[in-house]
N, C-alpha and C positions, 0 to 999 in steps of 0.2 A: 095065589100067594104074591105077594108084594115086593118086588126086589129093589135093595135101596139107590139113592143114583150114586152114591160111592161105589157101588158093585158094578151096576151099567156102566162106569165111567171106567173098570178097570175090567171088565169084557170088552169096551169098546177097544182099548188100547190093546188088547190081545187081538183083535179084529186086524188093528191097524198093521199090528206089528205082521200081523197072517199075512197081508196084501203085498206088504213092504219084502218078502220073503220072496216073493213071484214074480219081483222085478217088473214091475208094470203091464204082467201079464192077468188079464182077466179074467175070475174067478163066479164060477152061480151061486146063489144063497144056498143052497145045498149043501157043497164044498165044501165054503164056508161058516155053515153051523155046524157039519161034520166036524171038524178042525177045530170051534171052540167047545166043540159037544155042548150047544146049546140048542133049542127049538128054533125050526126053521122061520114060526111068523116073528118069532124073539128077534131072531138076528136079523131079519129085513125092517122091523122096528128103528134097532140099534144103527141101521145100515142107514136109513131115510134120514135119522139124528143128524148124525156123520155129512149126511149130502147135504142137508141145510147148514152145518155149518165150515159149506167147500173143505172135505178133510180124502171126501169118495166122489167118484163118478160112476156115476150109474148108466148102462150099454145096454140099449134096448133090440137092437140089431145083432145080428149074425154078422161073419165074417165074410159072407155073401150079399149085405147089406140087405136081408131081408127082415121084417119087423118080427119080433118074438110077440107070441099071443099071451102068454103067462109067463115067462121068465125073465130073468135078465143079470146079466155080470155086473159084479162093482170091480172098480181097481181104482188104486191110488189116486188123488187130486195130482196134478204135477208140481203143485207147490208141497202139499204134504211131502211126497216122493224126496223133493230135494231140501225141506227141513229134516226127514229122518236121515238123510244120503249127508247130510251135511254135519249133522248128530255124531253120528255113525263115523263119521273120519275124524271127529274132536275125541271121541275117547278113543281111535286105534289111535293116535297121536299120545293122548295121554299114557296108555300102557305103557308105549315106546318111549315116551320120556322116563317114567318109572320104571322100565326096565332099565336102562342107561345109569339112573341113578342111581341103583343096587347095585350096578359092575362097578361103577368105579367108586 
């Protein structure tokens, strides 16, 4: 079945948003098609998209800095990180303006 890239584009953005959740902690393809309840070669697909256009980084190593044989984490690009981190503080800013302007 054929899925259109309007839909990939709004799985990936559920991806992103999944990553962006975890605070720059890194996640397995696993995890993470768990979490968008998509197929695991799906999400490493969508994921490879993502790293070609710097949005993920992909961690091929352990926290022991040993090589992984078949796995591997993605987390956030740190530019990604601080366009959603920067996002993110323009609309609590916005609420907080519109709440201000209902009280008074």
């Amino acid at each position: 079945m054929k899925i259109s890239d309007k839909k990939k584009d709004k799985i990936s953005e559920q991806i992103l948003a999944f990553l962006y959740s975890l605070s720059m902690r890194p996640a397995f393809t696993s995890h993470i098609a768990r979490e968008v309840a998509r197929d695991e070669e799906f999400v490493k697909d969508l994921l490879t998209e993502l790293k070609k256009k710097n949005l993920v980084a992909e961690i091929r190593k352990n926290p022991k800095g040993e090589q992984y044989l078949k796995r591997s984490r993605w987390k956030l690009s740190d530019a990604a990180y601080r366009a959603y981190k920067s996002a993110g503080n323009q609309e609590n800013k916005l609420e907080t303006d519109e709440a201000y302007i209902k009280t008074n």
